[in-house]
C-alpha positions as CSV (number, residue, x, y, z in Angstrom):
1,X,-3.8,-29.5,8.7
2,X,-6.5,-28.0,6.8
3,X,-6.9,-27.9,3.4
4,X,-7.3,-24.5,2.8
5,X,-4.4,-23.7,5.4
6,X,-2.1,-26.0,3.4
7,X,-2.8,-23.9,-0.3
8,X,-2.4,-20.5,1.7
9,X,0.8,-21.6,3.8
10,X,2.2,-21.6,0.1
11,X,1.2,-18.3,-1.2
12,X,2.3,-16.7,2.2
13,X,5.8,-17.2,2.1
14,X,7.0,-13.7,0.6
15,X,8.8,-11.3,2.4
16,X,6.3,-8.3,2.8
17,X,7.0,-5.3,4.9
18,X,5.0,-4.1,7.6
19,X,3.3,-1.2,6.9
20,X,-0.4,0.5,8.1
21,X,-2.8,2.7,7.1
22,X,-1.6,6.4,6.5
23,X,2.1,5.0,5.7
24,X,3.0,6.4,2.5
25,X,4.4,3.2,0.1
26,X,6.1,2.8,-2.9
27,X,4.9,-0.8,-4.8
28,X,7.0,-1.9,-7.5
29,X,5.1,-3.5,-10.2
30,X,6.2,-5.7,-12.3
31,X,4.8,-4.5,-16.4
32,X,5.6,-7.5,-19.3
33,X,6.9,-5.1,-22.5
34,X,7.6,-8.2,-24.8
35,X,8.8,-11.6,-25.1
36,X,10.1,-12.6,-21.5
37,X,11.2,-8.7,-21.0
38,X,10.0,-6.9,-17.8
39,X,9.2,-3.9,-16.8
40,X,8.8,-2.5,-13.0
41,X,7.0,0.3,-12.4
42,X,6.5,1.8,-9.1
43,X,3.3,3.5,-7.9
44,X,4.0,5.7,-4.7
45,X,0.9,7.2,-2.7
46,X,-0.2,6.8,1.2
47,X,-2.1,3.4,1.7
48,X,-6.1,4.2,2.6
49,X,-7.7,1.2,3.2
50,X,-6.3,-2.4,4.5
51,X,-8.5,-5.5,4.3
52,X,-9.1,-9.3,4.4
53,X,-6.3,-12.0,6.0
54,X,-4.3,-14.3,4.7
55,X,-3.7,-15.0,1.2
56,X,-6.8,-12.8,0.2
57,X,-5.4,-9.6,2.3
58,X,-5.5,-6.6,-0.2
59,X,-4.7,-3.0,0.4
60,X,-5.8,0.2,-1.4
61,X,-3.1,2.8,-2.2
62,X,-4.2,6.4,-3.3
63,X,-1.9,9.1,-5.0
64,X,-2.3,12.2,-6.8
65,X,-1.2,12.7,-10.1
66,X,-1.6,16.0,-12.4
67,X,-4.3,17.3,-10.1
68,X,-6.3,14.0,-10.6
69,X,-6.6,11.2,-7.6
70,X,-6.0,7.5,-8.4
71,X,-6.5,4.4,-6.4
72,X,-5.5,1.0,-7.0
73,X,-6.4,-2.1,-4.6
74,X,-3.6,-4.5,-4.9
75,X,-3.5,-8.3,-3.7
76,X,-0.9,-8.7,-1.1
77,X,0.7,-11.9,-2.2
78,X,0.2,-10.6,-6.0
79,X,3.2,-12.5,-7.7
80,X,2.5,-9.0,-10.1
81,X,4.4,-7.1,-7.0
82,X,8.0,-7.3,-7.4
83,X,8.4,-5.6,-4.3
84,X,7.4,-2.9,-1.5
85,X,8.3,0.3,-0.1
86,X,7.5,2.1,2.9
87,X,9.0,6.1,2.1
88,X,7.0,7.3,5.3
89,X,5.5,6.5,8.1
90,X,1.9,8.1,8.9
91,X,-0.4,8.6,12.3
92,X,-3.5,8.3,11.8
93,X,-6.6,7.8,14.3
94,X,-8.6,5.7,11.9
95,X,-8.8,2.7,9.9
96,X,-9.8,3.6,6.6
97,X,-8.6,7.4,5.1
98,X,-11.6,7.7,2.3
99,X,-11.9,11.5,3.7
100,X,-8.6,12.0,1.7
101,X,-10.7,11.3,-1.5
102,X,-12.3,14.6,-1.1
103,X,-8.8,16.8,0.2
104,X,-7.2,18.1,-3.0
105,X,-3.2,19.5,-3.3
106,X,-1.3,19.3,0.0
107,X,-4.0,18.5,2.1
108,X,-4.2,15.0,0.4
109,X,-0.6,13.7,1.4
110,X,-0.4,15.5,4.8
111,X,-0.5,12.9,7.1
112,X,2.7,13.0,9.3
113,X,3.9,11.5,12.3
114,X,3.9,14.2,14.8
115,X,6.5,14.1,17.5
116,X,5.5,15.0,20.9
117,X,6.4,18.8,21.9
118,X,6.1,19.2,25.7
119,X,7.4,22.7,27.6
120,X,9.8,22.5,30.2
C-alpha cells in the first residue's frame, strides 16, 4: 500500500454524513473556553461549494446572519468538528451555489426539494 494511502486511511475513519450541495447542515464545532473545558458551537446554513477527496475534501457552508452573509470552508476530517447535521435536504441543478452570494432575505435559503405535482 501506498504511503500516502496508509496516512489518509487513518484520518478517514470518522463517521460523516452524506450530504450535497444545496443541503442545509448544521456543523457542531468544537470552541476550547479554558483549561481542558469545551465548548460546541453549531453553525447552520445550506452548504455552496464541495471540493477535493480524501482527507483534504473541504466544503463551504454559507448562512445569513443579521442581514449579513457568512461563509466558512471547513476540513472534512477537521478533528475541530465534533459532529454534523443535515436539517434539510436541497435540489439543486448545479455544483457550486455562489449565485446565493448575491440573493439577500428569503431568496438566500430557498432552495427546497420540490415534489413532483402531476394532474390526473
Amino acid at each position: 500500500m501506498d504511503k500516502l494511502k496508509l496516512v489518509e486511511s487513518m484520518y478517514t475513519n470518522k463517521e460523516v454524513p452524506q450530504f450535497n450541495v444545496g443541503d442545509t447542515v448544521k456543523v457542531l464545532v468544537r470552541i476550547p473556553e479554558g483549561e481542558g473545558k469545551v465548548r460546541l458551537h453549531p453553525f447552520e446554513g445550506v452548504v455552496i461549494a464541495k471540493s477535493g477527496s480524501g482527507v483534504r475534501s473541504r466544503f463551504t457552508v454559507r448562512k445569513v446572519s443579521f442581514g449579513e452573509g457568512i461563509e466558512r470552508v471547513f476540513p472534512l476530517y477537521s478533528p475541530v468538528i465534533e459532529r454534523i447535521e443535515v436539517v434539510r435536504q436541497g435540489k439543486v441543478k448545479r455544483a457550486k451555489l455562489y449565485y446565493l452570494r448575491a440573493r439577500i432575505s428569503k431568496r438566500a435559503t430557498q432552495i427546497e426539494t420540490r415534489e413532483d405535482k402531476t394532474t390526473p
